[in-house]
C-alpha positions as CSV (number, residue, x, y, z in Angstrom):
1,X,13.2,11.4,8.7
2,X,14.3,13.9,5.9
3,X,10.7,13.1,4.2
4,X,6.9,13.5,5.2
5,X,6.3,10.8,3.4
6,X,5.6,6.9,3.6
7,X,4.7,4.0,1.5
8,X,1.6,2.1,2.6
9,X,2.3,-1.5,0.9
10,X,-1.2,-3.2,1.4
11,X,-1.6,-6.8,1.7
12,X,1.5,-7.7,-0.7
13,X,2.0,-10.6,1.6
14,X,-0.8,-12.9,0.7
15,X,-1.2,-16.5,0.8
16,X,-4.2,-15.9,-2.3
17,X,-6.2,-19.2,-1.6
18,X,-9.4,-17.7,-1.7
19,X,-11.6,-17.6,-4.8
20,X,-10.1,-15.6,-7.5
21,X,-6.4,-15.4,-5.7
22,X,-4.7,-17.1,-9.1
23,X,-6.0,-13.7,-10.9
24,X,-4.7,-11.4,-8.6
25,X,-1.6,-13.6,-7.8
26,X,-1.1,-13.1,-11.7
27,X,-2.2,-9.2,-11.6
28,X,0.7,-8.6,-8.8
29,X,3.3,-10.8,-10.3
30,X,2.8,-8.3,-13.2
31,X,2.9,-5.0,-10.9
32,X,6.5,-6.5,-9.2
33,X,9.0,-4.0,-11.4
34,X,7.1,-0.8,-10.3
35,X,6.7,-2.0,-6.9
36,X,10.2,-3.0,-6.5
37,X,11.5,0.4,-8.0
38,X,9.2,2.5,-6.0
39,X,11.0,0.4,-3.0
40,X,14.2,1.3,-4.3
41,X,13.2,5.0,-4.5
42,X,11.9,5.3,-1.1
43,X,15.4,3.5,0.7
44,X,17.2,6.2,-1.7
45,X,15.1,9.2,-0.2
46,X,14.3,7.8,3.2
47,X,10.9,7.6,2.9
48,X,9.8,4.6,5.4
49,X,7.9,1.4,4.1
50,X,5.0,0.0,6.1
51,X,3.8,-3.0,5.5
52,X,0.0,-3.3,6.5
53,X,-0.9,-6.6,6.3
54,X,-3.8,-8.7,6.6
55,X,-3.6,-11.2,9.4
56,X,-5.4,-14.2,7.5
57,X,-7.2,-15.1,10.7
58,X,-4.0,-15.6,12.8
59,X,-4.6,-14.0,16.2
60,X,-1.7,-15.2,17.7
61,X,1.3,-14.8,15.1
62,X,3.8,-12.0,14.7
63,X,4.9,-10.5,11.8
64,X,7.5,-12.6,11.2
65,X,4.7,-16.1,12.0
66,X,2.7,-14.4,9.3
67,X,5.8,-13.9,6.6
68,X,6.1,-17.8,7.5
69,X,2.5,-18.5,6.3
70,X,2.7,-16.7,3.5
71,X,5.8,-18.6,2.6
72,X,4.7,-22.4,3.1
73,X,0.9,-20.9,0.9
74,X,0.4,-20.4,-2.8
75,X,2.0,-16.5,-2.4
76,X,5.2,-18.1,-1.6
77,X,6.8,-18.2,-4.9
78,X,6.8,-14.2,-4.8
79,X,7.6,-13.7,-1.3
80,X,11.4,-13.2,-1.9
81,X,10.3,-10.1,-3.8
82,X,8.1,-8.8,-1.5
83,X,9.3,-9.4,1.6
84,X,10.0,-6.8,4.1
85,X,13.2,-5.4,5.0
86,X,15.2,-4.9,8.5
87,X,13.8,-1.5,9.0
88,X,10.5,-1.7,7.2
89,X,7.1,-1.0,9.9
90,X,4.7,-4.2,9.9
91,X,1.5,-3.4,11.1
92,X,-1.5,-6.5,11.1
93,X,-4.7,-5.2,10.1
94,X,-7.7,-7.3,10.9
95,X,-10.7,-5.4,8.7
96,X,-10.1,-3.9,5.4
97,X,-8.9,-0.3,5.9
98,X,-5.8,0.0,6.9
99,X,-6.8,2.6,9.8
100,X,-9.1,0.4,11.3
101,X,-8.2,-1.2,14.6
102,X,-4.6,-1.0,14.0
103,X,-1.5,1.1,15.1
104,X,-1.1,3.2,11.7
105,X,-2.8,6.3,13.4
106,X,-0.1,6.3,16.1
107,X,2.3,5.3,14.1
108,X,2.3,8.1,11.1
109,X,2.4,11.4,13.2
110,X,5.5,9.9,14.9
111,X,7.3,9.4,11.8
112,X,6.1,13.2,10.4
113,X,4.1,11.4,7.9
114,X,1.6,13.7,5.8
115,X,2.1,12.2,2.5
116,X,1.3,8.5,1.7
117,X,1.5,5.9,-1.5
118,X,-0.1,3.3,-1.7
119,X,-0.2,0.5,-3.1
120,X,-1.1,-3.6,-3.0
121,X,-4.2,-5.4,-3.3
122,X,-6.8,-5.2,-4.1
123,X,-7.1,-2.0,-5.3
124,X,-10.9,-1.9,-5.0
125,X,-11.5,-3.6,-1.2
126,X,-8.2,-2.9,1.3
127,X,-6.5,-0.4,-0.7
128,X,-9.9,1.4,-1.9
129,X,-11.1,1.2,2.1
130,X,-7.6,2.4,3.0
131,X,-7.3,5.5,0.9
132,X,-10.7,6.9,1.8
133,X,-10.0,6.4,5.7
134,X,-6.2,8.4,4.8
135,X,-8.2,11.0,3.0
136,X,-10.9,11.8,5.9
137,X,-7.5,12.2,7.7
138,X,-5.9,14.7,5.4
139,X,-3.5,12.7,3.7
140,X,-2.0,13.7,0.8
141,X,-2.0,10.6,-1.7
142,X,-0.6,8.9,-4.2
143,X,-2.3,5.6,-5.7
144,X,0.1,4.1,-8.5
145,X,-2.1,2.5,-11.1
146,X,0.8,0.2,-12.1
147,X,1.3,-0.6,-8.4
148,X,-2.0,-1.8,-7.4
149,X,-4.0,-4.6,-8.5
150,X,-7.6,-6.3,-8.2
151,X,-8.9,-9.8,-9.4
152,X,-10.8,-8.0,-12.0
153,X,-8.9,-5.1,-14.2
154,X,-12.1,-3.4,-14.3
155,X,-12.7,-3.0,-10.7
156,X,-9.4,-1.3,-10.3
157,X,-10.2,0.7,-12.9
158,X,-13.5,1.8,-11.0
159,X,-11.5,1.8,-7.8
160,X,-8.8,4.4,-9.1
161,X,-11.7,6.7,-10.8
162,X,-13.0,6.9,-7.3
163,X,-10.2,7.6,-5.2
164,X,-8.6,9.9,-7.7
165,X,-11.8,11.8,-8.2
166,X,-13.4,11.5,-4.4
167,X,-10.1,11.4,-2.6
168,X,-7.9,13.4,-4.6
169,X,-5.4,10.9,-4.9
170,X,-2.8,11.5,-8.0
171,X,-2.8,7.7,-9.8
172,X,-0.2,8.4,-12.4
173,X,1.6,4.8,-12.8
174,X,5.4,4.9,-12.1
175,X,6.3,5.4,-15.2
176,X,4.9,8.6,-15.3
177,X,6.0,9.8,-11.9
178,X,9.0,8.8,-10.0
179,X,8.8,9.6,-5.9
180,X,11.2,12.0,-6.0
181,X,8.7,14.1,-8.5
182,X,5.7,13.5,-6.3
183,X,7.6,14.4,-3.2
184,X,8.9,17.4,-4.9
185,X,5.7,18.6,-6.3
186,X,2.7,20.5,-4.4
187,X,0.4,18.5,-2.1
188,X,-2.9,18.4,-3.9
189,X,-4.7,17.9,0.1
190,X,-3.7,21.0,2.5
191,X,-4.2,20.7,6.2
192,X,-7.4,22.3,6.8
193,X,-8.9,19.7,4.4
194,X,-8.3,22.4,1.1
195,X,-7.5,21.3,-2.5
């Protein structure tokens, strides 16, 4: 990899049918643009996207079983966005972080990752739960605040406060900040834990 970097895309797969999916099926149809641009930016600088997915209580499926339940539920209608690509990662989380219980700790020293963005839903559970687990870990990170969505505006709001504040996560929105400029600019987590 020419990068130490990777994109985290949190539960972007959903099937939302669960109380309140409508709003946040609304708030990520409405995050799509920078979330397909910062897509197009990481295939540009090689920068790997993982795909860390919710398993929506289906112990037996694959990735690809799960892309098929998404497709056939309410999240369908945005799948062909938001589906992965050939040599995107796909790891199945079954708790809210990310880190928990999965493969994403093997998985990130092999590529060289130090640096991660994230971004997905909802910004104040799995991404929020995420983000503090990559920040006890020493990750360097990037939250988008036009990339990452809750039910309730406000709680995303709160959620970026904390994680740019506790975690030292930059949360510029897209439009601020292309990859390229993140990559290129100073980590704001050293290893050793210094800011």
């Amino acid at each position: 990899m020419s990068s130490n970097a990777a994109i985290l895309a949190i539960d972007l797969l959903n099937t939302f049918d669960f109380n309140g999916g409508d709003a946040l099926k609304h708030a990520v149809a409405e995050m799509m643009e920078p979330v397909t641009s910062l897509r197009r930016q990481a295939a540009e600088a090689n920068v790997p996207v993982i795909f860390v997915n919710d398993n929506y209580g289906r112990w037996h499926d694959e990735p690809h079983q799960l892309i098929a339940h998404v497709a056939d539920s309410k999240g369908g209608d945005l799948l062909g966005q938001l589906r992965p690509h050939p040599d995107d990662y796909f790891v199945i989380k079954p708790e809210s972080s990310g880190f928990y219980a999965t493969t994403l700790p093997a998985l990130l020293p092999r590529l060289g990752v130090s640096r991660l963005v994230l971004i997905g839903v909802a910004a104040d559970i799995c991404v929020l739960f995420t983000a503090a687990d990559a920040h006890m870990r020493e990750y360097d990170l990037w939250v988008p605040r036009d990339a990452v969505a809750s039910q309730h505006e406000e709680r995303a709001h709160w959620a970026l406060e904390m994680m740019e504040n506790g975690m030292s996560a930059e949360t510029r929105p897209t439009s601020e900040l292309s990859l390229a400029q993140w990559l290129a600019s100073e980590p704001k987590v050293q290893p050793g834990g210094r800011r």
